[in-house]
N, C-alpha and C positions, 0 to 999 in steps of 0.2 A: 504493500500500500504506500502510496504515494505522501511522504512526511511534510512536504512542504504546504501549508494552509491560507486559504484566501477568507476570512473574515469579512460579512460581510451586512452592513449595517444601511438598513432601507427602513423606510418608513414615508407619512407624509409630510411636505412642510411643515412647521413650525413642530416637530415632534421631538426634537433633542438630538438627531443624530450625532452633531459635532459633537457634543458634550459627553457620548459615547463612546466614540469612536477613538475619541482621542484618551478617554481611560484605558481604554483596550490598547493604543498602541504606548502608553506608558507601561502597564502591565505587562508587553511582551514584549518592551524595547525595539520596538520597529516602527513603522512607516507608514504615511496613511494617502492613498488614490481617492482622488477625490471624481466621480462620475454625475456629479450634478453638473450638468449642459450648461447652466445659466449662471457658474462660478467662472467659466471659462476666460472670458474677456474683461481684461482689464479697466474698459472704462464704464463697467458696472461691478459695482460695488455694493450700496446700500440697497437699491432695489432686490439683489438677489443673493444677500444676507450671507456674505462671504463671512469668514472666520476671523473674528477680532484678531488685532497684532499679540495680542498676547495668547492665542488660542494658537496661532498659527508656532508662536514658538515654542509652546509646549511638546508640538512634534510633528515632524515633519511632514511635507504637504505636498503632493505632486497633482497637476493638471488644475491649478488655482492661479486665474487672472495671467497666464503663458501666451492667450493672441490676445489679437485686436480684432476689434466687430469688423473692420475690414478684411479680414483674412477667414475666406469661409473655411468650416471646418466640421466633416461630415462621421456619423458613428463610426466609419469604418476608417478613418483615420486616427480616434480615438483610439481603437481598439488597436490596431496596429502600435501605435506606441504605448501604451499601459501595458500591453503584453511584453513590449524590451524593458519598459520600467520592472513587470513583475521578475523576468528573467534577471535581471541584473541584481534585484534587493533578494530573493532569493538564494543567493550565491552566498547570504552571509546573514540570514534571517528565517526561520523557520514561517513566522508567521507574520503574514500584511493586513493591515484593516481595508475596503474599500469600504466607501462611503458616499449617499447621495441618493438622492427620491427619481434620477433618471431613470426609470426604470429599462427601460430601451438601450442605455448604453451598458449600463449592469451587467442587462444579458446577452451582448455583444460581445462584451467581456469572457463572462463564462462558460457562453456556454456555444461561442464562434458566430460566423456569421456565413449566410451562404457566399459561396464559392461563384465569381462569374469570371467572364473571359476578359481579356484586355479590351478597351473599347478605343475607337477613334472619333475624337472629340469634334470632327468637321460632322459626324453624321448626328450630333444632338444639335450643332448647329444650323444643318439643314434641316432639321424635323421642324424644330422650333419657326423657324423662318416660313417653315407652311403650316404653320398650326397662328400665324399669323396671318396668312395670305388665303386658306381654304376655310378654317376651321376645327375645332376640334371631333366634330362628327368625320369628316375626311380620316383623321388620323385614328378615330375609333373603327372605322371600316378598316383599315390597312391591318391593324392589329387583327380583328377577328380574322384575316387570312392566313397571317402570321401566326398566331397560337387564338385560334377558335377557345381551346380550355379557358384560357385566362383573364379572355373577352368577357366571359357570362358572369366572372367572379371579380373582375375590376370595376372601380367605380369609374365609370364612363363620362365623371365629370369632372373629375380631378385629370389634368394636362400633364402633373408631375409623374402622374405614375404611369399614364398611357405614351409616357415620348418615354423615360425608361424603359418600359419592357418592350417599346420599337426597337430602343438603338442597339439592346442588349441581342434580338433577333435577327437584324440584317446582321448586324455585327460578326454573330458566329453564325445566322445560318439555319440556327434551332429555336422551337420555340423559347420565349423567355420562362414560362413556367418549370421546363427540364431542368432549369439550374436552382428552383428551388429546393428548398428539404435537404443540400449539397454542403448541412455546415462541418467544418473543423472544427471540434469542439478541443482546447487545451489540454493537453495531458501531463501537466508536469506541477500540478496541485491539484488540490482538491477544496470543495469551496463548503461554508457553512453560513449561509441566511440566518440575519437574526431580524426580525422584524418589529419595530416599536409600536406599542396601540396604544389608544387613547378613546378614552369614551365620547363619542361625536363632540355634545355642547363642550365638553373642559377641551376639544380640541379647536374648536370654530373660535372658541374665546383666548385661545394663545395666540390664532392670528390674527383677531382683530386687534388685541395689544401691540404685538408684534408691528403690525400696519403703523398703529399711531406711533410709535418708535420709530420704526423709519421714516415718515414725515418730519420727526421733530430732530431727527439729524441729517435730515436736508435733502431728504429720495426726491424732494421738487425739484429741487436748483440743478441735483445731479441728471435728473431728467431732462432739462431744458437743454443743459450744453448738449445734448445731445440731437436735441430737434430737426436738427437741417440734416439729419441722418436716420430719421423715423422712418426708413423704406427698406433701411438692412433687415435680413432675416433674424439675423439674432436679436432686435429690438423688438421683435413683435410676440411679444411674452408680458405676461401679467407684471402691472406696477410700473409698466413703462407705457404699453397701448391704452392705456386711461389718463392719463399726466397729455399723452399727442393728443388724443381727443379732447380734454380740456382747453388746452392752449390753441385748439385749433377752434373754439368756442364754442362746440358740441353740449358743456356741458359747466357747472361751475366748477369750481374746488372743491367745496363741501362732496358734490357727487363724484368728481374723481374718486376721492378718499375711501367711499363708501365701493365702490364699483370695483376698484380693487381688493378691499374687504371681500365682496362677492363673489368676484372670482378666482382670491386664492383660495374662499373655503371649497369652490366647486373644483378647481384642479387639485385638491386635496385628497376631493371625493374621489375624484376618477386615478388618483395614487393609490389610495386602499384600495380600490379594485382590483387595481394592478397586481402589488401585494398578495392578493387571496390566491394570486396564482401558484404561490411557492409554500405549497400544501405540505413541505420537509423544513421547513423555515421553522427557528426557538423564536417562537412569540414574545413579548418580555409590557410588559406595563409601564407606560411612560410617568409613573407617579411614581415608581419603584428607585428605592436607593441604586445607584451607580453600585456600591459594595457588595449588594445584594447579586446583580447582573453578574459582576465580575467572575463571582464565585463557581458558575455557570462554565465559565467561559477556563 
C-alpha cells in the first residue's frame, strides 16, 4: 500500500477549512495545496477570503495568488502542476493537506482527468469564427454528424462545450465522447476526504458575517480597481459580479451587499451537494474543537 497521503479538506464556504487544514499541516509538519479556483489570482484578495498573512505563515501554501486575472488558467493546468508540486513534497513528507471548496479541481486532482489528443489551436479559431458568422444551430448540426452520442446529451446551448467537443473531433478524427471515461487517475498516494458540516442556518449566518467583514475591509474599493476589467472570466464569480452591477447602477449598495449574501449562501448550497458525492469522506462538525479532529487524523 501506497505510504504516501493526500489529506484532504473540503467543505462549503465560510466552513473553516483554512483553520483546519492548517492544524493538520502543523501536526504532520508539511505542506498545504490550496484548490480553491478563486484564491488563484493575485488581485483578488478580500473578495475571495484568501488566508491572513499570519495564517499563511503558519504553513506553507502552494497555488495562492501565483497568476494574474490576465493569464487564463484552466483545471487541467492546475492539475498538471499540483501533481509536480505533490511529487516533489512527497520526496520528503509523508503526508500533504489539500484544501479548498473547488470541488472540480479537487477531483482533477485525485482522481485524473480524461485523457484527449493534442489539438491545433487554428481549428477552435475557425469554429468560433463560424459560430459567429452561421450560428450556433450550424455548429450543433456539425457535431450530431460528428458524434451523434454526444449530440443528444450536450447542452445544445452552451457554445463552450459544443466548439470543444468539435475541435476535439476533427482534431483526431473520433468522436469526442470516445475520449471520455479515459482518466489517469494518480498512483503514487493515496487520498482521505474529510468533509466539514455545519447545520444550514449556523452556516448561512457565518457568511453573512463573513460578507459584512469583507465590506468593512474594503471588498468595494478592491472591486472597483478592478472594473474596467469586469469581462475577464475569472471576475465573474460571487462578491465581485454584484459590486459591476452596482457600479454599473443596476442596483444600490445596500443591495449589492445583500445579493452577494444571496448568492454565497446559494453556491454554498450547490458545494454541499457537491460534497455528498464523497460517500468515503470522515465527516467532522464545524463547531467541533480542532483537538478533537486532530485526534482522528
Amino acid at each position: 500500500m501506497n505510504s504516501k497521503r493526500l489529506l484532504y479538506v473540503a467543505g462549503p464556504t465560510a466552513s473553516g477549512k483554512t483553520t483546519l487544514a492548517i492544524a493538520l499541516a502543523q501536526k504532520f509538519k508539511t505542506e498545504i495545496i490550496s484548490c480553491d479556483s478563486r484564491q488563484f489570482y493575485k488581485e483578488m484578495t478580500i473578495g475571495t477570503a484568501v488566508p491572513e498573512t499570519n495564517e499563511l505563515a503558519a504553513a506553507p501554501h502552494h497555488f495562492i495568488q501565483q497568476r494574474s486575472i490576465h493569464e487564463p488558467y484552466s483545471v487541467g493546468a492546475f492539475q498538471r502542476e499540483a501533481l509536480a508540486v505533490l511529487k516533489r513534497l512527497f520526496k520528503t513528507k509523508d503526508t500533504v493537506i489539500l484544501v479548498g471548496g473547488s470541488g472540480m479541481y479537487a477531483d482533477a486532482l485525485i482522481e485524473g482527468l480524461d485523457v484527449f489528443p493534442d489539438l491545433n489551436p487554428q481549428i477552435r479559431i475557425g469554429l468560433k469564427e463560424q459560430l459567429e458568422k452561421e450560428g450556433l444551430d450550424k455548429l450543433g448540426k456539425k457535431l450530431k454528424e460528428l458524434d451523434p452520442g454526444y449530440h443528444q446529451k450536450v447542452d445544445l446551448g452552451n457554445p463552450q462545450r459544443i466548439i470543444r467537443a468539435l475541435e476535439v473531433s476533427i482534431a483526431s478524427g473520433l468522436p469526442y465522447s470516445s475520449f471520455l471515461g479515459n482518466k489517469k487517475v494518480p498512483d503514487f498516494f493515496t487520498t482521505k476526504k474529510i468533509v466539514i458540516q455545519w447545520e444550514r442556518q449556523s452556516l448561512y449566518d457565518r457568511i453573512n458575517k463573513r460578507v459584512d467583514l469583507m465590506v468593512d475591509a474594503g471588498l468595494e474599493e478592491e472591486v472597483r480597481n478592478l472594473y474596467t476589467h469586469k469581462e475577464i472570466n475569472a471576475l465573474q464569480t460571487v462578491g465581485y459580479r454584484e459590486w459591476f452591477s452596482h457600479f454599473d447602477g443596476a442596483f444600490d449598495r445596500t443591495t449589492a451587499i445583500e445579493e452577494i449574501k444571496k448568492n454565497t449562501r446559494r453556491y454554498a448550497k450547490r458545494q454541499t451537494t457537491w460534497f455528498k458525492r464523497y460517500t468515503d469522506a470522515v465527516l467532522v462538525q464545524g463547531n467541533s474543537e480542532i483537538s478533537s479532529i486532530l485526534k482522528e487524523f
